[in-house]
N, C-alpha and C positions, 0 to 999 in steps of 0.2 A: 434573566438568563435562562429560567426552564422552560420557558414560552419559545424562545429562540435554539433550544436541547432539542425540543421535544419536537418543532418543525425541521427540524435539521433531520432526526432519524425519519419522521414522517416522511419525507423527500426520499432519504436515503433507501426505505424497502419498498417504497413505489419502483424504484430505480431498481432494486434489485427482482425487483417480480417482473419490469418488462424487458430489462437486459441484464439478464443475472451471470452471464460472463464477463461483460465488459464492466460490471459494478465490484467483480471479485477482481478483476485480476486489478482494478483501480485501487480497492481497499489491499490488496497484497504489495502493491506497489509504496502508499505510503506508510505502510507498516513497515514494511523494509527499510524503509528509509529513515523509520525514527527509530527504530530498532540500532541501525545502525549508527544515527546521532549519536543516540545513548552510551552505547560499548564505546568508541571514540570518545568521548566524554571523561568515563568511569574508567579509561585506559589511562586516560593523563597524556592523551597526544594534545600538545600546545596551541596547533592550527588545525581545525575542520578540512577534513579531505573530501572535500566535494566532489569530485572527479567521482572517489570511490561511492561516494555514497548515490550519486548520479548512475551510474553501471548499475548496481545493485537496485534500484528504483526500476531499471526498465529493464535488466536479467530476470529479476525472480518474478514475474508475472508473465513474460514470455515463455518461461519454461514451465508455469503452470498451465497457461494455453495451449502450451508442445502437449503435454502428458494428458488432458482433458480433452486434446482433438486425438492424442492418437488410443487412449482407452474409448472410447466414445468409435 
């Protein structure tokens, strides 16, 4: 398993040194979304709202693309 860790980030900051937008706003996108598994979880909601969690996947990395093109 650390052989297969450790080529994963290996991959991973190749990926972020030649498209380091498109690899953030991918790692923001499924952060959000296990962030938001989580809280839905720890709320004791019965059924997974995928809808929501789908919106929030492709919202919050859009809108850090917005603010990144428009400081930039």
């Amino acid at each position: 398993m650390g052989s297969v860790a450790k080529k994963g980030l290996q991959k991973y900051l190749l990926q972020l040194q030649h498209h380091p937008l498109r690899t953030k706003a991918i790692t923001a996108a499924v952060l959000s979304g296990i962030s938001d598994t989580v809280s839905q979880k720890l709320s004791g909601i019965p059924k997974l709202q995928l809808r929501r969690i789908l919106l929030k996947m492709v919202k919050d990395p859009l809108f850090v693309l917005f603010l990144v093109d428009f400081i930039l």
